[in-house]
C-alpha distance (Angstrom), angle and dihedral (degrees) to the residues before:
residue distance angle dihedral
X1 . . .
X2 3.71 . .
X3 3.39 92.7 .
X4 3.83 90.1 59.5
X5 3.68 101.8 42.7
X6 4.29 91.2 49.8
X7 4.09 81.0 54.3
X8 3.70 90.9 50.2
X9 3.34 94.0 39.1
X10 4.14 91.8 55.0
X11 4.18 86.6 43.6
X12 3.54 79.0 57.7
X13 3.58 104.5 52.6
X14 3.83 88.3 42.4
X15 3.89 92.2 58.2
X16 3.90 85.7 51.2
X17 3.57 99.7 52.0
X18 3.62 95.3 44.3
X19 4.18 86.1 50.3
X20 3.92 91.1 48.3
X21 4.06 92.4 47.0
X22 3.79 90.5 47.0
X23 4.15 91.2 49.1
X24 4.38 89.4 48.9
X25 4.19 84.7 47.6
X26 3.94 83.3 48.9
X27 3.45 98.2 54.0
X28 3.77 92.7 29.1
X29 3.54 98.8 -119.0
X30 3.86 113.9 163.2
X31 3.50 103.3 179.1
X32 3.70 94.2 53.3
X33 3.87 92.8 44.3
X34 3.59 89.0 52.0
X35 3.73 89.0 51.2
X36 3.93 95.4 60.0
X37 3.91 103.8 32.5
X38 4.35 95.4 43.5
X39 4.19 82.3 69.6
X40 3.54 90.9 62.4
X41 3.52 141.0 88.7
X42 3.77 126.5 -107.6
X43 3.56 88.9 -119.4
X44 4.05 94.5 40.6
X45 4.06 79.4 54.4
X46 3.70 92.2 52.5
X47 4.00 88.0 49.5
X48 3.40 90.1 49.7
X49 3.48 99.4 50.7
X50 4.18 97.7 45.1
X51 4.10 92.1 53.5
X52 3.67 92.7 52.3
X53 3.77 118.6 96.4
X54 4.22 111.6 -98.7
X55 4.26 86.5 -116.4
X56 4.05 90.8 53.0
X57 4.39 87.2 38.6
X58 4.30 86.7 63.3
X59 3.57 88.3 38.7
X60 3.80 96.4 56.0
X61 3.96 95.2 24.7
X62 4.35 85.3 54.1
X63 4.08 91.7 50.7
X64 3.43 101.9 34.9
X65 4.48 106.5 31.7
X66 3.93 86.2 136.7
X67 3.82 90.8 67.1
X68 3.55 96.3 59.4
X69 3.42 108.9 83.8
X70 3.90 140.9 164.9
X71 3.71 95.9 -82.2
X72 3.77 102.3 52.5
X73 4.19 89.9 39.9
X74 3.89 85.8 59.5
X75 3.95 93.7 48.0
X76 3.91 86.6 43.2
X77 3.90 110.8 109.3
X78 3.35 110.1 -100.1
X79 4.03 90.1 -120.7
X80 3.45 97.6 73.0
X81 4.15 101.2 22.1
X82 3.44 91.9 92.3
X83 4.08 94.6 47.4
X84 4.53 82.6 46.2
X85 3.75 93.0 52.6
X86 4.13 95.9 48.7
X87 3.73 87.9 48.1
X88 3.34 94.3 53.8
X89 4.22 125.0 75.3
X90 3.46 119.0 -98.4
X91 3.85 90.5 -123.3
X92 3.83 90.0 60.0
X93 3.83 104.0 42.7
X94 4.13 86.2 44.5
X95 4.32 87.1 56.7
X96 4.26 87.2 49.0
X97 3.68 99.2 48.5
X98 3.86 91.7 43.6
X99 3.83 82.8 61.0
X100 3.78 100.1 51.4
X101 3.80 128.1 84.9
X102 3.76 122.2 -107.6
X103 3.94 87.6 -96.3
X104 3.51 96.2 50.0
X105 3.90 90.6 56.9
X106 3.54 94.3 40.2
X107 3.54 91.1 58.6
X108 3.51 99.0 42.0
X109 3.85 89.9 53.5
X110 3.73 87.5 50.0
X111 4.06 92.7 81.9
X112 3.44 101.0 33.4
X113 3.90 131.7 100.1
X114 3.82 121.4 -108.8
X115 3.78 91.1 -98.1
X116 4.07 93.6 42.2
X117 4.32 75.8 51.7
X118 3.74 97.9 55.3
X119 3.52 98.9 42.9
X120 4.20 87.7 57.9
X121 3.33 88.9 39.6
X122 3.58 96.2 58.3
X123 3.87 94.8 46.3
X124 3.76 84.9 63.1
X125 3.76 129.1 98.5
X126 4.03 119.6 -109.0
X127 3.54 91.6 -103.3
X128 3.85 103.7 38.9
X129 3.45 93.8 46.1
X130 4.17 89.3 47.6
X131 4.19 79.2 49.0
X132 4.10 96.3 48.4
X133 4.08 87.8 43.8
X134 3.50 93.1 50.2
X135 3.91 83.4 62.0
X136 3.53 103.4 46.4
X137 3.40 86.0 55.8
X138 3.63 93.4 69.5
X139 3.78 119.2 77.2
X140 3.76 114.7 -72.1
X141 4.18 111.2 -102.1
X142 3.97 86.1 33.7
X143 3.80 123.8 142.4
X144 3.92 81.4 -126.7
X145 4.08 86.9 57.5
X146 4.36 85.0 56.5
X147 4.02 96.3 41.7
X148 3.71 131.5 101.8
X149 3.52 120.1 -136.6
X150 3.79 94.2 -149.8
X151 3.64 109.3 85.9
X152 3.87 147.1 161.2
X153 3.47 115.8 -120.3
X154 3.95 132.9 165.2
X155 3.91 128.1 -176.4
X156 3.86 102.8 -98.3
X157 3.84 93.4 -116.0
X158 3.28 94.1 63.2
X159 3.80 134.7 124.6
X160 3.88 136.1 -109.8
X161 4.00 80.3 -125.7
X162 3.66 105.2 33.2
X163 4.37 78.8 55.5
X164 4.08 95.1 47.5
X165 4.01 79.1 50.2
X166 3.97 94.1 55.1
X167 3.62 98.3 45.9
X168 4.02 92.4 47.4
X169 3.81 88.8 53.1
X170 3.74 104.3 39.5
X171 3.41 117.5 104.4
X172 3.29 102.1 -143.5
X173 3.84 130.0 27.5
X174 4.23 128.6 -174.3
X175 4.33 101.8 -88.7
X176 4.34 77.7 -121.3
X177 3.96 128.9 13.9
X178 4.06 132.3 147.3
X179 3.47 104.4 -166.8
X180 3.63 144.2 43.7
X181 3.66 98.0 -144.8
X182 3.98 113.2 -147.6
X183 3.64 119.0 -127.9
X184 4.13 130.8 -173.2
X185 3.74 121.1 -125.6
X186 4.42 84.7 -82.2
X187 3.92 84.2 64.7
X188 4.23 88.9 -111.8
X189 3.42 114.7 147.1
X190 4.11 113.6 -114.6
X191 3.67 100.0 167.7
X192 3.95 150.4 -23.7
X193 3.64 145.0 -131.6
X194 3.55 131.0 -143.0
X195 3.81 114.8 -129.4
X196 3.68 99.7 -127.3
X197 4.24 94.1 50.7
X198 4.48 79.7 55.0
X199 3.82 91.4 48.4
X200 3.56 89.7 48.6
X201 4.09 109.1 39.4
X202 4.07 117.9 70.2
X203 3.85 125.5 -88.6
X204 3.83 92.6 -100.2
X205 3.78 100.4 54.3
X206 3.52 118.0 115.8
X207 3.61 110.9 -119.4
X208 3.70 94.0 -145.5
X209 3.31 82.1 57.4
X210 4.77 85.9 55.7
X211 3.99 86.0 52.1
X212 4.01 119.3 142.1
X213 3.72 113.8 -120.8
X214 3.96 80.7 -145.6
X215 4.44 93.0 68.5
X216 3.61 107.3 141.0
X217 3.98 140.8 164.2
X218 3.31 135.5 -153.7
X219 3.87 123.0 -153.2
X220 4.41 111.0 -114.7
X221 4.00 87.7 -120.6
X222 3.69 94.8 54.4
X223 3.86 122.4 122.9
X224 3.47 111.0 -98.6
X225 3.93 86.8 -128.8
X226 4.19 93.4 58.3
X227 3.92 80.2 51.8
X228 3.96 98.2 57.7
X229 3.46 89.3 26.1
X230 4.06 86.2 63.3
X231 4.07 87.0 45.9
X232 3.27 94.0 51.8
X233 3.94 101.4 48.5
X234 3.79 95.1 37.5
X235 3.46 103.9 40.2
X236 3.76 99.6 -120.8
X237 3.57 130.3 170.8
X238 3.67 98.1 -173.9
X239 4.05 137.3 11.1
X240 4.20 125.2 -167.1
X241 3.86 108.1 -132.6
X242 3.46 116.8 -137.5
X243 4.11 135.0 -158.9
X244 3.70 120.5 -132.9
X245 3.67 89.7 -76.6
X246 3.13 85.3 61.5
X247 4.46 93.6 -116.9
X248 3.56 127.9 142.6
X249 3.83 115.0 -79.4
X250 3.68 111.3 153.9
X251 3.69 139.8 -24.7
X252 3.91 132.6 -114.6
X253 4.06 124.4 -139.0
X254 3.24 124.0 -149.9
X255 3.75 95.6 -125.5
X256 4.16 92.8 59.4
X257 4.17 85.6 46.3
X258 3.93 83.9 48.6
X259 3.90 90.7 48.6
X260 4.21 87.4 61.3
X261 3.41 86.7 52.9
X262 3.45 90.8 52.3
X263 3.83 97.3 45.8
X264 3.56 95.9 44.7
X265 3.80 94.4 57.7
X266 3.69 86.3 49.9
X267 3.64 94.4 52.9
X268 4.22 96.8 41.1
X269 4.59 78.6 50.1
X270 3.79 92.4 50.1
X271 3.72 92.6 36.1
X272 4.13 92.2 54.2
X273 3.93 87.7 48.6
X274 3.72 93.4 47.9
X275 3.79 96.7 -122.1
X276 3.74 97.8 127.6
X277 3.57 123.9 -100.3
X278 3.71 95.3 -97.1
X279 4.19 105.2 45.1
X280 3.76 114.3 133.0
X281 3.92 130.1 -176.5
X282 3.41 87.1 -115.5
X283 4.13 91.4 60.4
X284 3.65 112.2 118.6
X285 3.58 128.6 -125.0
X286 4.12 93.7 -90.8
X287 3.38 92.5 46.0
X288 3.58 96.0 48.0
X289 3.65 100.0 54.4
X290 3.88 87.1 43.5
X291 3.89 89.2 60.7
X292 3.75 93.9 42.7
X293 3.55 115.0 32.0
X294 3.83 95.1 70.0
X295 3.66 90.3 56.9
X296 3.69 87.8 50.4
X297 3.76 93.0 54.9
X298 3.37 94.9 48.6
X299 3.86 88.5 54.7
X300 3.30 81.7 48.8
X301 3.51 101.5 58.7
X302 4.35 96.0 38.5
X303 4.27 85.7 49.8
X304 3.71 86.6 56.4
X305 4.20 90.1 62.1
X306 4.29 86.5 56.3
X307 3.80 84.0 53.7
X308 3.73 88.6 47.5
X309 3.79 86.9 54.2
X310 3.61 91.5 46.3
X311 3.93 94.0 56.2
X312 3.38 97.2 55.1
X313 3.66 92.0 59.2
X314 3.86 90.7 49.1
X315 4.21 94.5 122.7
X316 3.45 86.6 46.0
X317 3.83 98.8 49.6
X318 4.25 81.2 50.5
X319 3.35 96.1 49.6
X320 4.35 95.3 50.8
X321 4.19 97.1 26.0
X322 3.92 82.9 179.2
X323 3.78 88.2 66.2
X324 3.95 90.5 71.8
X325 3.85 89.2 61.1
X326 3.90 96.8 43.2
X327 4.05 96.0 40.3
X328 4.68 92.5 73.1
X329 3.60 85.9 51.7
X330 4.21 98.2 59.1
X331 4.21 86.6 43.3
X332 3.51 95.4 45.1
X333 3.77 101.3 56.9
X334 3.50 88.9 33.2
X335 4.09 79.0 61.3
X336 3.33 96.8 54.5
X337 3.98 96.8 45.0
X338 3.94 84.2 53.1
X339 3.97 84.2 49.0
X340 3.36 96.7 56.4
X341 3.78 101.2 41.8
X342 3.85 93.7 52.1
X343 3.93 87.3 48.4
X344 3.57 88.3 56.8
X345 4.00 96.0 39.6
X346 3.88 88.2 44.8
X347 3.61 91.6 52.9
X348 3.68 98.6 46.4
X349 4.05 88.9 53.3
X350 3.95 93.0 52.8
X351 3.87 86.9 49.7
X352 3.98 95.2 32.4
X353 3.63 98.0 -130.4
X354 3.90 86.9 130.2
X355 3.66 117.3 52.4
X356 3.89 140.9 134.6
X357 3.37 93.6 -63.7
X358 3.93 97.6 56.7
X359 3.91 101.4 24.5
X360 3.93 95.7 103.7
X361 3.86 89.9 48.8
X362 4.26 83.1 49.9
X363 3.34 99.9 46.4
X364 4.42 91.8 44.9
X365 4.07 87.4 59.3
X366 3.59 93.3 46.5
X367 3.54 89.2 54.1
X368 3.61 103.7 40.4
X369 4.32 90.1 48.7
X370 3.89 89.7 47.8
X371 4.16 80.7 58.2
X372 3.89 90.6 40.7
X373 3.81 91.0 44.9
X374 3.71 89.6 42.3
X375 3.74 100.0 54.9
X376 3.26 91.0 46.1
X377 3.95 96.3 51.4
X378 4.11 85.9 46.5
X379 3.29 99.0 55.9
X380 3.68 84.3 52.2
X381 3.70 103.3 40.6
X382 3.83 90.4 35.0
X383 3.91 95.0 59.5
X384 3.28 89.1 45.9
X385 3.74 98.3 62.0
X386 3.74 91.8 43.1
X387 3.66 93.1 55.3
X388 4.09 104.2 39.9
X389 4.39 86.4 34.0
X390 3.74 94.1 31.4
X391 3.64 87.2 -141.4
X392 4.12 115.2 119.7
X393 3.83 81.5 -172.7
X394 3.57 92.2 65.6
X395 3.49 95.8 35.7
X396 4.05 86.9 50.8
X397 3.50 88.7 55.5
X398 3.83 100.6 44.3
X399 4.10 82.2 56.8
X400 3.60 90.1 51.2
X401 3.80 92.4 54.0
X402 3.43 101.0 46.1
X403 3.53 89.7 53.3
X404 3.95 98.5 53.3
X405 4.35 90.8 43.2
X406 3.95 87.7 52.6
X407 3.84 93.3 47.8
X408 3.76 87.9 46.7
X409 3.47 98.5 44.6
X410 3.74 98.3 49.9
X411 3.58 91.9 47.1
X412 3.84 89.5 42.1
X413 3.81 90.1 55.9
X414 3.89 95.5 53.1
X415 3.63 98.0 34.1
X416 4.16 98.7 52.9
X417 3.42 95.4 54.6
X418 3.52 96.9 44.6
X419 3.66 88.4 52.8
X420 4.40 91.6 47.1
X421 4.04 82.7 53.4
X422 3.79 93.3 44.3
X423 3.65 85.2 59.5
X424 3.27 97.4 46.9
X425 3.44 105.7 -103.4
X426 3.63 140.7 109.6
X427 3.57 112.2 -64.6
X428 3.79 91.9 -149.2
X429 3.93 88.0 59.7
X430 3.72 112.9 123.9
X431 4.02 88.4 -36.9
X432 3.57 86.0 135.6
X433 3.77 102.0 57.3
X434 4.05 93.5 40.9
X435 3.29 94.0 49.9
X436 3.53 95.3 42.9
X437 3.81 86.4 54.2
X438 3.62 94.7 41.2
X439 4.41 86.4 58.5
X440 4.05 92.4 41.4
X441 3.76 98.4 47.9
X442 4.31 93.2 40.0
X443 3.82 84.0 44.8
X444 3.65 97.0 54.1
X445 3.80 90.6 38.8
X446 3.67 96.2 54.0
X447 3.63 102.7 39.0
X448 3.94 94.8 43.5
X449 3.87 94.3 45.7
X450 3.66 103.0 46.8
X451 3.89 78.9 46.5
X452 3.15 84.3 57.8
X453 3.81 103.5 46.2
X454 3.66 93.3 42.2
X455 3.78 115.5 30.7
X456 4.09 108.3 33.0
């Protein structure tokens, strides 16, 4: 109960401070806006400024340009970055850009139009804005599209001290880095060193000697998903990129491989509810409908083949009228059971726990629960349409039903997006609605035909 009323509670407080900085932008006062948004963090800011409507958004953005700077424009959603940064001066998006990493830009350039580009672009430095089109000129999704170009490196036959000495004297140092990655004399990375195992070893220690038995690179034309992927299985918190030399290019932080991650799930959870892979709260209406309605009339079109089903069992239906109430209940469960086994099959392809090598041992359990589940669910469903029908016939062939649309279903949910990723496509692709009209259309089959064969 606690629990709930401190979430309320902060809900609350939210809703207030969002009312009190929308009154200041109303009355235009700056010092009191100030007050209430400084607090916050740069991604609280960004929040703040995507769940207001676009009419308040110019208001505050046109009183208050100053407060916008590079951090909360790269935790902005991309749906409404683009709108933020032409809102905002030149002056003041020029003074946030200068302040973000290479990655940062990069990424926010990623989702805006050529124009939106240039104008970035031209806030930039000489040399940060040869660094950030360097990596849009590798493929989009890259590992070179996630890097940073400012790195730490030391020769590898350095010392602990000789290293303490460099990063004391060098002018400028990355705003966040873990490593010192080691390079050879042709600038390719052999090794790094975490900062807290140079802090803590003595001036003449060898840092080859501090290396993590975790080093890794990753090649610049990479997928972005091999990249996290590799975070996420080997616990990394950093990775050099390398070029097909195989130098030093860039460097990869584990909170940009964590971001995939991130985005990916997103997209696989949009992609199962047939949303598109890029809707947004902030979407308006037109692009809403244009994400949606597709999906919609695809459903459409696969709901019309359970109705096609249904019609040819039309004498039988009129014959039994209490098989039109029973028939939704065998396809909906069997929905859910195919729901729940392409969650789990979906998942286990994003992470790569089920591949080739395992698929047949997959696809046996999913079959042999949809038969546990099912017996289980007929004996249920079964007795209860014997005792409210008085009928063991029909509640025989209720069982039966619910037995084939589990079995189905669970192998349904495995086997679909096995198939998408066989293809080579996302395995979250319109899983959902096949294998929601793989469960309807068996379900109606099986439960109207052994009516059929058994009761008329």
């Amino acid at each position: 109960m606690t629990k709930d009323m401190s979430v309320t509670g902060e809900d609350a407080g939210h809703v207030d401070r969002v009312a009190a900085i929308l009154a200041a932008v109303e009355r235009r006062d700056t010092d009191r806006l100030a007050e209430l948004v400084a607090p916050l963090h740069a991604a609280d800011i960004a929040d703040l400024v995507e769940q207001i409507d676009p009419a308040d958004r110019r208001a505050l953005l046109a009183l208050w340009p100053g407060g916008i700077d590079g951090d909360v424009l790269s935790e902005l959603d991309w749906s409404i970055r683009e709108e933020v940064i032409e809102a905002l001066p030149d002056a003041v998006v020029a003074e946030a850009v200068r302040a973000l990493d290479t990655d940062d830009v990069v990424d926010i350039l990623e989702d805006l139009e050529p124009e939106g580009q240039g104008k970035i672009l031209d806030a930039l430095e000489d040399a940060d804005r040869v660094a950030v089109e360097q990596a849009l000129s590798y493929p989009e999704y890259s590992a070179a599209r996630l890097m940073q170009r400012e790195v730490v490196v030391a020769p590898e036959h350095w010392t602990v001290g000789e290293a303490i000495d460099y990063l004391r004297g060098a002018e400028s140092l990355p705003d966040q880095f873990y490593h010192v990655i080691l390079t050879d004399p042709r600038i390719k990375p052999v090794g790094y060193v975490t900062l807290g195992r140079i802090l803590s070893a003595r001036r003449e220690v060898a840092l080859r000697d501090l290396a993590e038995d975790s080093f890794r690179t990753v090649t610049a034309t990479a997928p972005e998903g091999d990249v996290a992927y590799m975070f996420n299985q080997y616990h990394l918190i950093s990775c050099p990129v390398v070029d097909a030399g195989g130098r030093l290019v860039g460097v990869i932080t584990i909170d940009d491989a964590m971001n995939v991650l991130d985005e990916e799930h997103e997209e696989d959870m949009l992609l199962l509810a047939g949303v598109g892979e890029e809707s947004s709260i902030a979407d308006g209406v037109f692009d809403t409908v244009k994400a949606r309605l597709p999906w919609l009339a695809i459903n459409l079109v696969t709901a019309s083949l359970s109705a096609l089903v249904i019609t040819q069992f039309q004498d039988t239906i009129a014959a039994l009228v209490a098989l039109a109430a029973l028939m939704p209940i065998v396809a909906s469960t069997g929905g859910i059971a195919g729901t729940q086994s392409l969650a789990v099959a979906v998942r286990g392809l994003a992470t790569r726990d089920l591949t080739q090598a395992n698929a047949a041992r997959v696809v046996r359990r999913e079959v042999l629960s949809g038969l546990t589940n099912g017996l289980a669910l007929a004996l249920l469903l079964g007795g209860f349409g014997t005792l409210i029908f008085g009928d063991w016939h029909l509640g025989l062939v209720l069982g039966l039903a619910m037995i084939v649309n589990q079995m189905v279903a669970s192998l349904g949910g495995v086997l679909v997006p096995l198939g998408l990723s066989k293809l080579g496509l996302d395995p979250a692709l319109a899983s959902g609605t096949f294998v929601t009209t793989l469960t309807d259309v068996m379900g109606f089959f099986a439960f109207l035909g052994l009516a059929t064969v058994m009761l008329i």
